[in-house]
C-alpha positions as CSV (number, residue, x, y, z in Angstrom):
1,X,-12.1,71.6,36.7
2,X,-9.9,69.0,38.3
3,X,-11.8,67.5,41.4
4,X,-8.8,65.5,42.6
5,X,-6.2,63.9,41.2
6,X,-4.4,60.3,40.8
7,X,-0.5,59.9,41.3
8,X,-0.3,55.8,42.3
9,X,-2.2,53.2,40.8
10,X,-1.2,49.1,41.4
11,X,-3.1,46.1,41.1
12,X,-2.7,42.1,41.5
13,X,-2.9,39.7,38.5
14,X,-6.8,38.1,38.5
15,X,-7.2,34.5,38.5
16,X,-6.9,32.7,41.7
17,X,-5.3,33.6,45.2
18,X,-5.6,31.0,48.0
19,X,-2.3,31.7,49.9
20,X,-3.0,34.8,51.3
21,X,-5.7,36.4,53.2
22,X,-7.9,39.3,51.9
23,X,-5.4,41.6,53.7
24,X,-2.6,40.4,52.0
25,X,-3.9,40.5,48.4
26,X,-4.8,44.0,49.2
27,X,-1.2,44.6,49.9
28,X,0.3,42.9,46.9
29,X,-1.8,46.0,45.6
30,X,-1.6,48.9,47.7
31,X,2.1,48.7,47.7
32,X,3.2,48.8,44.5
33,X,0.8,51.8,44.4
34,X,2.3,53.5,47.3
35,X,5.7,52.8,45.0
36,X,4.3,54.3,42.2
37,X,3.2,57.4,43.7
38,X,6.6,57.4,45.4
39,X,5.7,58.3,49.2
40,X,5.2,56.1,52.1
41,X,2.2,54.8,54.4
42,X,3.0,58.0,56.9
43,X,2.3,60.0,53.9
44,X,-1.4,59.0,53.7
45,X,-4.3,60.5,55.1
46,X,-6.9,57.7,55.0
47,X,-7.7,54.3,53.5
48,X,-10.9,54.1,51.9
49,X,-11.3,50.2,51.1
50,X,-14.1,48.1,49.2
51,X,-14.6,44.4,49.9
52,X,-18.5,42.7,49.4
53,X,-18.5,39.1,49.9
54,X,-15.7,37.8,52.8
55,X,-18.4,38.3,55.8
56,X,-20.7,35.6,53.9
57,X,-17.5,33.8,52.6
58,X,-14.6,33.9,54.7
59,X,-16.4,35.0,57.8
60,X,-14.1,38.1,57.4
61,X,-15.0,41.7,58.4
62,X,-13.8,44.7,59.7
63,X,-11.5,44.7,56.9
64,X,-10.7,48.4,56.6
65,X,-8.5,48.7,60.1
66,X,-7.2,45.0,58.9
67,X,-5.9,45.8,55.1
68,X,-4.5,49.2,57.1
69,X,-2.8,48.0,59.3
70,X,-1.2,45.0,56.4
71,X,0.3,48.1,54.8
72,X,1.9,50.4,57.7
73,X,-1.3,52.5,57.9
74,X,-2.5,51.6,61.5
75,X,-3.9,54.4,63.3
76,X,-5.4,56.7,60.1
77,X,-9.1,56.8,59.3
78,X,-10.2,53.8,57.2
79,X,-13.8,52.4,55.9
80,X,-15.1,50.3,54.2
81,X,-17.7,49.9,51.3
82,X,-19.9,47.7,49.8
83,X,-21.9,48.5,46.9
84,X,-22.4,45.2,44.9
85,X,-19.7,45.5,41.7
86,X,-19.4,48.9,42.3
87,X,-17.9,49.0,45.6
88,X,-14.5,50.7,45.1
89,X,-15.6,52.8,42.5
90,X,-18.1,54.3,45.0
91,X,-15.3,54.5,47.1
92,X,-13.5,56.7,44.7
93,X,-16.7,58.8,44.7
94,X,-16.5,59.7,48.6
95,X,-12.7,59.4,48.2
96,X,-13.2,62.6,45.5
97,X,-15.5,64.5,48.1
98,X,-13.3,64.1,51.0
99,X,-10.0,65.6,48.8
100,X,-12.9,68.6,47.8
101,X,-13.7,68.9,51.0
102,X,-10.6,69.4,52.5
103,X,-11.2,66.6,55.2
104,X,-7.9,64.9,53.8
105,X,-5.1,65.3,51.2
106,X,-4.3,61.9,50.2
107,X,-6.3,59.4,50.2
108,X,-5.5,55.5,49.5
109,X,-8.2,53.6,47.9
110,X,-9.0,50.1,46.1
111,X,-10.8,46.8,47.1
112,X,-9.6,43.4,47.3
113,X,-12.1,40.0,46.7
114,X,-11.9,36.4,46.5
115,X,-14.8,35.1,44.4
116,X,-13.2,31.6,43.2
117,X,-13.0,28.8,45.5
118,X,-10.2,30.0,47.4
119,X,-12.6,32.2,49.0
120,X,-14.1,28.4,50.5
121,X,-17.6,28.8,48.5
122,X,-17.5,26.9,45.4
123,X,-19.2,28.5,42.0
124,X,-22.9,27.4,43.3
125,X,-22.9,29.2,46.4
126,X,-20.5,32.0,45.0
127,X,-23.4,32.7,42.3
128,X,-25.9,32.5,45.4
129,X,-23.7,35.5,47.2
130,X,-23.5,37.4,43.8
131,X,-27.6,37.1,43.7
132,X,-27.8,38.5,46.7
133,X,-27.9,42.1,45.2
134,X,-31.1,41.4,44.1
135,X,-34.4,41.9,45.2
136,X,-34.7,39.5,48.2
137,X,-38.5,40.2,48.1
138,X,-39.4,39.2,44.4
139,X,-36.4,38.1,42.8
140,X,-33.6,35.8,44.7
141,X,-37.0,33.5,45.8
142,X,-37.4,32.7,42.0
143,X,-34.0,31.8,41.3
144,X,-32.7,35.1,39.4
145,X,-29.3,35.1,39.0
146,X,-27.1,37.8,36.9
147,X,-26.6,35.9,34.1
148,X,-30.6,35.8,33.7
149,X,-30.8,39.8,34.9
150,X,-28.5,40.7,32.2
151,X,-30.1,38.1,29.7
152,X,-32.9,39.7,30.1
153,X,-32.2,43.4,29.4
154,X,-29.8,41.5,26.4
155,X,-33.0,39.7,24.5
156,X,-35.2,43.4,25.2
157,X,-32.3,45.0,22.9
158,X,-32.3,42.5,20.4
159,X,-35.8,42.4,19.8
160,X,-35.6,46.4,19.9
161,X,-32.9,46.4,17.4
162,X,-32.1,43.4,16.3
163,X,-28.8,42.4,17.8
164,X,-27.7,39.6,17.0
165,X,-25.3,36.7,19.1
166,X,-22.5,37.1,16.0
167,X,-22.3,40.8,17.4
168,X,-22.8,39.6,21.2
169,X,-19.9,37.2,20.5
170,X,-17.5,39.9,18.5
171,X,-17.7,41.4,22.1
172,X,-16.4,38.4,23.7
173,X,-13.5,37.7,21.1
174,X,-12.4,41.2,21.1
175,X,-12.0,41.4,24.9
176,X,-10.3,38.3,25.2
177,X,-7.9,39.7,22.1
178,X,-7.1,42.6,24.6
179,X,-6.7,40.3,27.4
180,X,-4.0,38.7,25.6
181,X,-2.1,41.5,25.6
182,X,-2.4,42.4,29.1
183,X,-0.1,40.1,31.5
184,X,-2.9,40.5,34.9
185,X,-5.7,39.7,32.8
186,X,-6.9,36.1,34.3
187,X,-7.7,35.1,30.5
188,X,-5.2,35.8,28.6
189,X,-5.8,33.4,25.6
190,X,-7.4,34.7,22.4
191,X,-10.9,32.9,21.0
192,X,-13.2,32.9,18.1
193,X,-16.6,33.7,17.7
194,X,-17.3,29.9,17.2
195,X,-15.8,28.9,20.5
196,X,-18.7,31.7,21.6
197,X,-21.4,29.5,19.6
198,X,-20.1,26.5,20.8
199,X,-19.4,27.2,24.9
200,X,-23.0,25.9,27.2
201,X,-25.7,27.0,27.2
202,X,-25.9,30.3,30.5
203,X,-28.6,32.0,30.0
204,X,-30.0,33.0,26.5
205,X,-28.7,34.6,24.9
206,X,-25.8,33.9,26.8
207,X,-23.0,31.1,26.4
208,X,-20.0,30.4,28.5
209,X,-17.5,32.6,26.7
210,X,-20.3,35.9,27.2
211,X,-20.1,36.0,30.8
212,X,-17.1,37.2,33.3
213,X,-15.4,34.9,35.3
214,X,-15.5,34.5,39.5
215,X,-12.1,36.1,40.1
216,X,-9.5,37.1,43.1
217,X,-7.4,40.2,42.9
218,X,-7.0,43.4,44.3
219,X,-6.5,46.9,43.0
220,X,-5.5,50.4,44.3
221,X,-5.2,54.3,43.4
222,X,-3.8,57.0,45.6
223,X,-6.2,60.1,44.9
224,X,-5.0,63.5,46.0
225,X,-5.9,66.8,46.3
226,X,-4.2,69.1,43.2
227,X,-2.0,71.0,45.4
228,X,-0.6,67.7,46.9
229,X,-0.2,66.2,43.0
230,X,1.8,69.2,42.3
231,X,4.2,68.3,45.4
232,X,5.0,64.7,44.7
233,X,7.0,63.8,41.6
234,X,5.3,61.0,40.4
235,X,3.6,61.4,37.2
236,X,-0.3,62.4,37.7
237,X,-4.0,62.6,36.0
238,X,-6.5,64.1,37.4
239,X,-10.4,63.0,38.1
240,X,-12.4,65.9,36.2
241,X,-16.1,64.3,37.0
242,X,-17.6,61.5,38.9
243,X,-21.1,60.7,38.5
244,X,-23.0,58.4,40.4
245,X,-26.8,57.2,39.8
246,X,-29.4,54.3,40.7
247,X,-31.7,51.9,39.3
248,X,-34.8,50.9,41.0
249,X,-34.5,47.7,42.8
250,X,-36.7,44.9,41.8
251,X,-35.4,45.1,37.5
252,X,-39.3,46.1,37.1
253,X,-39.0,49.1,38.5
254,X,-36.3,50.3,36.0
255,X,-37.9,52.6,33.8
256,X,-35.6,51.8,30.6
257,X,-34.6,48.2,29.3
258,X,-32.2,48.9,26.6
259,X,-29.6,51.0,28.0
260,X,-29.8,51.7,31.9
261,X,-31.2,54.8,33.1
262,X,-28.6,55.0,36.0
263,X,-26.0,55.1,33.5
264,X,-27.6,58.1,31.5
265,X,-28.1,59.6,34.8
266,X,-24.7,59.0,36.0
267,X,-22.6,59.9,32.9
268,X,-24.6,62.9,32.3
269,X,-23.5,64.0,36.1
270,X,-19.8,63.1,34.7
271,X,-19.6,65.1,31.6
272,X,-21.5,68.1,33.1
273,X,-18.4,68.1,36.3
274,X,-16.0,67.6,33.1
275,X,-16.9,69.4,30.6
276,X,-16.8,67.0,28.4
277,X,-19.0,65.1,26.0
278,X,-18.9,61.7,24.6
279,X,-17.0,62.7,21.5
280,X,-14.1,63.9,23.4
281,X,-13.7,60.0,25.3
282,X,-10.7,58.6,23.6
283,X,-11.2,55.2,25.1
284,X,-12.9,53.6,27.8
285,X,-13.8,50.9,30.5
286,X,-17.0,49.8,31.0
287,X,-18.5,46.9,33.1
288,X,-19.0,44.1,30.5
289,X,-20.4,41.3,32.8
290,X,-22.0,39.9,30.2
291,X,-21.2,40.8,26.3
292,X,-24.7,42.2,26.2
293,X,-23.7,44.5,29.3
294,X,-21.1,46.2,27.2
295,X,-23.6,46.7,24.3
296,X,-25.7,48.6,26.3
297,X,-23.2,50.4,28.3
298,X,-21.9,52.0,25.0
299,X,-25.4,53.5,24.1
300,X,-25.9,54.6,27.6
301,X,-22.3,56.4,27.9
302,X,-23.3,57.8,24.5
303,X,-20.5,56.3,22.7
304,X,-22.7,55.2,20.0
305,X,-26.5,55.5,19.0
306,X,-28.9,53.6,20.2
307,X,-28.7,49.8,18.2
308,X,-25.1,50.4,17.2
309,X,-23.8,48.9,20.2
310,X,-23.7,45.7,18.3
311,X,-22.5,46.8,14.7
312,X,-20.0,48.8,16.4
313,X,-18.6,45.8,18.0
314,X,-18.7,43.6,14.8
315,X,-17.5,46.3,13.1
316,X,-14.2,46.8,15.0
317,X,-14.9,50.3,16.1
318,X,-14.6,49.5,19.8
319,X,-11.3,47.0,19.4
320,X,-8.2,48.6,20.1
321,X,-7.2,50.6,16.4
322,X,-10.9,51.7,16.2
323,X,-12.2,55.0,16.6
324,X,-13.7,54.4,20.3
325,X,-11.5,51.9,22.1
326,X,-13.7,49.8,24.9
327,X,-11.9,47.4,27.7
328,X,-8.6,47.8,26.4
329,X,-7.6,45.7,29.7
330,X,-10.2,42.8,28.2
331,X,-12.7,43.9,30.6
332,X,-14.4,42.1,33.1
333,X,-14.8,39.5,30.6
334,X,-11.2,38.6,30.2
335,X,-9.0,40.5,33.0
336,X,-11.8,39.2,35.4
337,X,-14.2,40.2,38.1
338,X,-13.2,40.2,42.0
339,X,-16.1,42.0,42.4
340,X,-14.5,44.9,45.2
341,X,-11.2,45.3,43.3
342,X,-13.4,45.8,39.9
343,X,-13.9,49.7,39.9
344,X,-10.1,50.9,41.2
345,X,-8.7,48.1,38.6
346,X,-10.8,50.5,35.8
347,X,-9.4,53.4,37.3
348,X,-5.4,51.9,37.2
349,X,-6.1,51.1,33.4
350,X,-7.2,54.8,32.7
351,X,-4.3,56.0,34.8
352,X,-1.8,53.6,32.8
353,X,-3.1,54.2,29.1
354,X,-3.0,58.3,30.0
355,X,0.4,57.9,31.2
356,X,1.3,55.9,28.1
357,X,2.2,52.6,30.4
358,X,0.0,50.1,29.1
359,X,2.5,48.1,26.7
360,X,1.4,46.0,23.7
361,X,-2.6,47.3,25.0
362,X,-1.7,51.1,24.7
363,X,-4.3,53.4,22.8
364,X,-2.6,55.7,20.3
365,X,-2.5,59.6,22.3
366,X,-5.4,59.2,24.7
367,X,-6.2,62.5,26.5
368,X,-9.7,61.3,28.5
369,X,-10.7,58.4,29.7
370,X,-14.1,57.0,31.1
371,X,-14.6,54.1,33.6
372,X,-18.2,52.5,33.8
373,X,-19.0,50.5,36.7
374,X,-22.2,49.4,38.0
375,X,-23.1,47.3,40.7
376,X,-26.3,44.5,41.3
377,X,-28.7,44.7,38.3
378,X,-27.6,48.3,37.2
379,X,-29.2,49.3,40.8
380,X,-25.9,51.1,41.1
381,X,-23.5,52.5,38.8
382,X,-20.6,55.1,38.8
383,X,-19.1,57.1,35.5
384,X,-15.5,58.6,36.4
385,X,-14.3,60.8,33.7
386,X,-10.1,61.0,33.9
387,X,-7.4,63.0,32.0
388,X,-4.2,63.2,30.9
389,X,-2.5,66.7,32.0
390,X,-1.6,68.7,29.1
């Protein structure tokens, strides 16, 4: 069943952005989307926008009437979320209900960030901001940061199943291979596993080149209702399930280590609205803040057993050319992380691979695609299953 549909997708280069303000970068996405799609701002319905750091960085907020009213949409419905890393996907969740609904027919939606010091917090206090998705009770008091979070759940799996850092790095050099080959990515140079090895010292098991960079960018979809697809002439896919889960909130209270339980939950909700399974996913995004991240988002999509997260990495399976293409974009890890722009920037790589745009990136024939994105300590995450149209 098609539960809306996608007929615009645009999005920023990541790296760095310090000449324009939070509005603007959202513009130097929205726009080209709006192009894409081929209509104009008095074609849209409703802006639903994510942003989760500029009233703590740039003193910036009520930014849903400002980025509308950047882009020639002053005076239609807007909000705003913020859901840790999984703001604008959640977005797209309520953007998907209010299509099914019938509240509105076309629907702008994305996020814009700046997490690098153009934001005016420097990595130290950025990395305080990030932590704020924590537990403020038990865990931000003792220092927790994501890098330990994830280092945490990382070392449970590799005592469970003995992953090992050569697999952990085959992540890293393989997402920085596909970044490369994608001109937004904010690293775009190849490595090797030693530069993995050899990077400091994170959080162990994690070095430098295992963990996503602080990023500015922006990102945007226009998501429609079917019948409004079928009246535009741009080229559409359609959103055939989006599931949406949580984790409990201090990481003790998670009842499963190895591969989050809100992922289970929330690609399980996906496939069941798709009719789908894991076998028919021709390729994937998934949120690989960490290498270990993207391990244990593979198991928990289903993508692989349990334990072959790792071999399947080192083994090439999950490079583009394998059987089960993951981050074809470079991920997190290499196209970077502006933590509101993250899930829409998923959703414009599924859009572009199904329409067979992605360039010197582009997965042979894919049909579906899945976007993973979760948000805090896997408190949050949404599973959005997309298609081509036959």
């Amino acid at each position: 069943m098609i539960r809306a549909s996608i007929i615009g997708a645009g999005m920023t280069k990541f790296g760095t952005h310090a000449d324009l303000t939070l509005s603007e970068l959202f513009a130097a996405a929205a726009l080209p989307a709006l192009d894409d799609a081929g209509i104009g701002p008095d074609e849209v319905d409703a802006l639903y926008f994510g942003n989760t750091s500029a009233a703590i960085s740039e003193n910036d907020t009520h930014l849903g009437p400002k980025a509308a009213s950047q882009i020639g949409l002053a005076g239609v419905p807007t909000q705003r979320f913020e859901d840790a890393c999984a703001t604008s996907a959640m977005a797209t969740k309520h953007a998907v209900a209010a299509i099914e609904s019938g509240l509105h027919d076309v629907i702008l939606v994305g996020g814009a960030e700046r997490c690098t010091p153009a934001s005016g917090l420097d990595t130290d206090e950025m990395t305080r901001v990030f932590a704020s998705a924590a537990s403020r009770q038990y865990e931000q008091p003792v220092g927790l940061t994501f890098p330990g979070v994830f280092a945490l759940l990382t070392k449970r799996h590799m005592h469970e199943y003995g992953t090992t850092r050569d697999q952990l790095a085959e992540v890293a050099v393989k997402n920085h291979h596909h970044g490369s080959l994608n001109p937004r990515a904010q690293h775009g140079q190849k490595i090797t596993r030693e530069d993995v090895h050899d990077g400091p010292l994170i959080a162990d098991p994690f070095h430098l080149y295992d963990c996503c960079p602080f990023s500015d960018g922006a990102s945007a979809i226009l998501v429609v209702s079917q019948d409004a697809a079928e009246s535009f002439d741009s080229e559409a896919v359609d959103i055939t399930g989006i599931g949406h889960a949580s984790g409990g909130v201090p990481l003790a209270e998670q009842s499963a280590f190895t591969a989050t339980q809100a992922a289970r939950d929330a690609v399980g909700a996906a496939y069941d609205q798709s009719g789908r399974t894991a076998d028919d996913v021709d390729f994937c995004e998934v949120h690989d803040c960490f290498t270990g991240a993207e391990v244990l988002a593979t198991e928990a999509l289903g993508l692989v057993e349990d334990g072959e997260g790792g071999p399947a990495a080192a083994a090439g399976r999950t490079a583009l050319g394998g059987d089960i293409p993951v981050n074809p974009s470079g991920g997190l890890k290499a196209k970077g992380h502006p933590i509101g722009a993250t899930g829409t920037a998923q959703i414009v790589e599924l859009t572009e691979q199904l329409r067979d745009e992605a360039g010197d990136r582009q997965v042979e024939s894919p049909s579906v695609g899945l976007a993973h994105n979760l948000g805090g300590e896997a408190a949050t995450t949404v599973v959005t299953v997309v298609e081509a149209r036959s």
